[in-house]
C-alpha positions in Angstrom: 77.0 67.8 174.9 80.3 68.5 176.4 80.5 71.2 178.3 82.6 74.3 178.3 83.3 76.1 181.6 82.3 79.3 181.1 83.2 80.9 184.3 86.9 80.0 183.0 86.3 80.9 179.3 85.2 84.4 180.4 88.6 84.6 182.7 90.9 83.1 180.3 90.1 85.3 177.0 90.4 89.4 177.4 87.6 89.9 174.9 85.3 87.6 173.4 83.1 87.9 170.1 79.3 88.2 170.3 77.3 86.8 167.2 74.9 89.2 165.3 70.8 89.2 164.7 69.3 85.8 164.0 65.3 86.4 164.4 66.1 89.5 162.6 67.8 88.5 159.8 65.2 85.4 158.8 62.4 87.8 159.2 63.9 90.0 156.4 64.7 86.8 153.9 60.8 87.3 152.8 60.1 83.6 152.1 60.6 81.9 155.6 57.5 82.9 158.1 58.1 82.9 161.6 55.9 80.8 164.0 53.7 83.4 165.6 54.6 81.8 169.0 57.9 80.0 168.3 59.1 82.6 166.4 62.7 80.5 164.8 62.7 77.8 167.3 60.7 75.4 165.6 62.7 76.3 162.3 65.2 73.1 162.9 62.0 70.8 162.1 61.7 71.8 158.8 64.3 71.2 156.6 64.1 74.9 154.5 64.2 76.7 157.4 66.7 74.5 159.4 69.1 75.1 156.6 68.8 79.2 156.6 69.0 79.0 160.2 72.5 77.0 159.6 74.0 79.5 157.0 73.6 82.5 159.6 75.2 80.7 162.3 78.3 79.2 160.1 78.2 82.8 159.2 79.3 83.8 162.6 81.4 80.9 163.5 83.0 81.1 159.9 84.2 84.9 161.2 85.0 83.9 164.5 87.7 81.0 163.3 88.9 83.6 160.6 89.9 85.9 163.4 90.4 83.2 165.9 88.4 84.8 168.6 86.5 83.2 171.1 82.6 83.7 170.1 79.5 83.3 172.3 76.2 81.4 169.9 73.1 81.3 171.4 69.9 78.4 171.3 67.4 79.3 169.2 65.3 79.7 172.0 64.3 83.2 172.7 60.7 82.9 172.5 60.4 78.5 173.5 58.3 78.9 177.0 56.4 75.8 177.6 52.8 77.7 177.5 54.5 78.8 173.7 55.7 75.3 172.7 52.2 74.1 173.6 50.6 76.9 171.5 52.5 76.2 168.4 51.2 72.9 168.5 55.0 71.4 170.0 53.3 69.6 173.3 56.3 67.0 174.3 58.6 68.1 172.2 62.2 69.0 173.4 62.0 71.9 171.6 64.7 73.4 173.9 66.8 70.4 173.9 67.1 70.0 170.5 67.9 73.5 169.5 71.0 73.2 172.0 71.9 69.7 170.4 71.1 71.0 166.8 73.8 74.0 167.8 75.8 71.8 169.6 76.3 69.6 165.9 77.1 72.8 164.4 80.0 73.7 166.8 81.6 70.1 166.6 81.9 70.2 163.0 84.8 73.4 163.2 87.2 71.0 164.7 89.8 73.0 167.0 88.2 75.7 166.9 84.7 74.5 168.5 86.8 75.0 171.8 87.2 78.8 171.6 82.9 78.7 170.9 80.5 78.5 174.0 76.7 78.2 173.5 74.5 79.9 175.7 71.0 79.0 176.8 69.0 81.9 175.4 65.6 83.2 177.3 63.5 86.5 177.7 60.5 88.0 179.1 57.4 86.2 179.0 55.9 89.8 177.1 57.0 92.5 174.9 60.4 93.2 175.7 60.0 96.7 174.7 56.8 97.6 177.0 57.7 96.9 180.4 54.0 97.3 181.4 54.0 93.8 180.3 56.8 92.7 182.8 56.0 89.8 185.4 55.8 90.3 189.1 58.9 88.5 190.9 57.2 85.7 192.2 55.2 84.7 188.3 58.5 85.3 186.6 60.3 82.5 188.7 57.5 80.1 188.3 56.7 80.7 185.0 60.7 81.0 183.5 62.0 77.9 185.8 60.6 75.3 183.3 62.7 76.8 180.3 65.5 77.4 182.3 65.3 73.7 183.5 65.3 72.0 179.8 68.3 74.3 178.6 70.5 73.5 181.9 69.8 69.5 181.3 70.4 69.6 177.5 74.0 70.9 178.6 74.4 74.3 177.2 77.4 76.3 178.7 75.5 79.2 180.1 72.3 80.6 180.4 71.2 84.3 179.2 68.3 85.8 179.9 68.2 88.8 177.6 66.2 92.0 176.4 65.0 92.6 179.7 62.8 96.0 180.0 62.0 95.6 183.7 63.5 94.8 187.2 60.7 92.6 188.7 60.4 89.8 186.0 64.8 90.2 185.5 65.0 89.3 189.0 62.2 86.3 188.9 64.0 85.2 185.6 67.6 85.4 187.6 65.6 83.3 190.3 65.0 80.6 187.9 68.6 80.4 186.5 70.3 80.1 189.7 68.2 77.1 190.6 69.5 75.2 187.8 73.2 75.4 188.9 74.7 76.8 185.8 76.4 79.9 184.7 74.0 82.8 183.9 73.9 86.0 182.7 70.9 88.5 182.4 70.8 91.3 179.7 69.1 94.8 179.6 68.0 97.0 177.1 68.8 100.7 178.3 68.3 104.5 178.0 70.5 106.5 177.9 70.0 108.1 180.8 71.4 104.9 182.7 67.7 103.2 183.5 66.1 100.3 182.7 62.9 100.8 180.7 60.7 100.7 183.3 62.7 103.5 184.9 65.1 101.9 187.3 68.7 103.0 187.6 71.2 100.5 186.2 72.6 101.1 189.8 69.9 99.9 191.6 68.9 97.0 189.1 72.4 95.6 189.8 72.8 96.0 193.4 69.2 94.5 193.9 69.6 91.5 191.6 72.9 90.6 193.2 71.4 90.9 196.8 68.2 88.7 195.8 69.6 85.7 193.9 72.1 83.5 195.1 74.2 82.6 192.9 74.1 86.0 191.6 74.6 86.4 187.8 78.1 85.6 186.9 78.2 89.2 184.8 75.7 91.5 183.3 74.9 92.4 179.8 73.2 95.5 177.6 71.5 94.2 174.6 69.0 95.5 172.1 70.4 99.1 172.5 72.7 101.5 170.0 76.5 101.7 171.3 76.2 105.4 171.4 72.9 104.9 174.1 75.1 101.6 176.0 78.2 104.2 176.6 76.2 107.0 178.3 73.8 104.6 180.2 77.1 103.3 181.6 78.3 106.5 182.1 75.7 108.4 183.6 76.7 110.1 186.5 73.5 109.4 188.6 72.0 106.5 187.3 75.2 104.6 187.0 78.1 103.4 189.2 81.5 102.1 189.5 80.2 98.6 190.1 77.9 98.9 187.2 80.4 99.2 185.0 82.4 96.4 186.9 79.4 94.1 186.5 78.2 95.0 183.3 80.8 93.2 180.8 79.7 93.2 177.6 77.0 94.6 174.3 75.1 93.3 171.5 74.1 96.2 169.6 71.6 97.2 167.4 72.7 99.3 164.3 70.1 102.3 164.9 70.6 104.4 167.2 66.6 104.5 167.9 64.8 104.6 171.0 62.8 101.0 171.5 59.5 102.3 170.6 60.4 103.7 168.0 62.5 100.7 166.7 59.6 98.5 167.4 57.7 100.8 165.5 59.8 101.7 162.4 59.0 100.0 159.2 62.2 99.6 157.4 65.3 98.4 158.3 67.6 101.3 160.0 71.1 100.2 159.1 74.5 101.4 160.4 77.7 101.2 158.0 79.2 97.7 159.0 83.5 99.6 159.7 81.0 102.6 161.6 79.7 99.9 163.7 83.0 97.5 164.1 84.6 100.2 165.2 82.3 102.0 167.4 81.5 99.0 169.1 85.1 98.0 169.9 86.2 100.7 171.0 83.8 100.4 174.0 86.4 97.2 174.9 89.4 100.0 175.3 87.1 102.7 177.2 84.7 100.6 179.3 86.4 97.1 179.6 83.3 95.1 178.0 84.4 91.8 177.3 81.6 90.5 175.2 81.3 92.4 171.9 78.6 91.5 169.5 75.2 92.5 167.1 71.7 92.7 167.9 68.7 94.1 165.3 70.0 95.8 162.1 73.6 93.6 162.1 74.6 90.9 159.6 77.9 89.0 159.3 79.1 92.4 157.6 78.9 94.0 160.7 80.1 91.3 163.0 83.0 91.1 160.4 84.0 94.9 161.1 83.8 94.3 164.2 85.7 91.2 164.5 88.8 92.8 162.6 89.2 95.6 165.2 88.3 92.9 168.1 91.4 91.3 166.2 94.0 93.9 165.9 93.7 95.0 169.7 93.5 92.0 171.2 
């Protein structure tokens, strides 16, 4: 793979587009199960699911040539732990590798434009990401999270992320594990709205700690998972929030619903947003808060990442 240098593609472009739900979005086809410990990753074996996991991706990088903005993909890799890949029956398989190459193919065939596109290295928690009773202690999370983080870095994705983190102790073990492999990383919370973590920590003090424990400390900070309306007043908070938050913290995926994560994880139907509602809501948080990175989590589609790349186009 040849590498993009993202530290430079995150200076060089004033806002950058985020692609929309994935898992999400093959989970609501009806005729494609997911692995029950894979979840997509495995999809790129098969040659059904490899080719619905395609479409949604030249979805995204279909809207982000249209608009000619740059546009962040991630590996199909959120759930591809080794104790996970081993479960599913994947034992030595490059499950990681292959995912990045598979995306990699995918990027190459848009010509020019696959140099405005960088492919992160996507990871998570090893639990629920929406029960932080789950989370790792410090210590397990950089043991356990070192091997993934090792197989994404040496199949040459751009960056790592580490996202839908609910708790500080396994965010800072997983940041442990990504600074170790000498790439570019970036770790991603869900939040209240009342500026905390899930767990309860102040977006303050998960910042300031993660930076003072890790070196290299992330290159930025994310929110995923989390309703724009929820991202703004975490960020915002007058207590729970701070001036270097919202410094370090450059970017959103957002879900569509503006639900609390229990009862999103609990809700069974889709909660859906109006795709020029979200567009616009969601870039307008580039002209108020600065964030960079603009793009969908659950509920979104390319309708939704279309809105929002028109209004990401006419302010840029």
């Amino acid at each position: 793979m040849k590498q993009i240098s993202f530290t430079k593609f995150l200076e060089q472009y004033p806002v950058i587009l985020g692609e929309g739900a994935v898992i999400e979005r093959l989970r609501r086809a009806g005729n494609l199960e997911l692995d029950p410990y894979l979840v997509n990753s495995a999809f790129i074996y098969q040659d059904d699911k490899r080719a619905a996991l395609e479409a949604i991706c030249r979805q995204y990088l279909d809207i982000g040539r249209e608009f000619n903005l740059p546009l962040l993909i991630s590996t199909p890799t959120w759930r591809a732990s080794s104790e996970r890949i081993a479960a599913a029956g994947f034992a030595g398989v490059d499950v990681n590798g292959d995912n990045a190459r598979f995306l990699d193919a995918l990027r190459n065939s848009y010509g020019e434009y696959a140099g405005k596109v960088a492919i992160c290295g996507l990871m998570s928690c090893r639990g629920d990401a929406y029960n932080p009773v789950d989370a790792m202690a410090v210590d397990e999370a950089r043991e356990f999270h070192s091997w993934q983080a090792g197989k994404l870095a040496d199949a040459g994705v751009d960056f790592l992320l580490a996202s839908t983190l609910p708790a500080l102790s396994e965010a800072t073990g997983l940041a442990q594990a990504l600074a170790t492999t000498g790439r570019p990383y970036l770790i991603s919370f869900i939040v209240r709205p009342e500026g905390t973590l899930l767990d309860g920590t102040p977006l303050k003090d998960a910042v300031t700690s993660i930076d003072a424990a890790v070196t290299p400390s992330p290159l930025a900070y994310l929110v995923n998972c989390t309703h724009a309306s929820f991202a703004r007043s975490a960020l915002l908070h007058k207590t729970n929030s701070s001036d270097l938050v919202r410094q370090r913290i450059i970017g959103l995926l957002a879900n569509t619903a503006a639900l609390s994560p229990e009862d999103l994880d609990g809700s069974a139907s889709l909660v859906e947003e109006e795709p020029l509602a979200f567009g616009s809501t969601v870039a307008g948080l580039h002209g108020e808060l600065a964030l960079k990175i603009l793009g969908g989590c659950c509920g979104t589609d390319d309708r939704h990442i279309r809105a929002l790349a028109a209004q990401l186009a006419t302010g840029a």
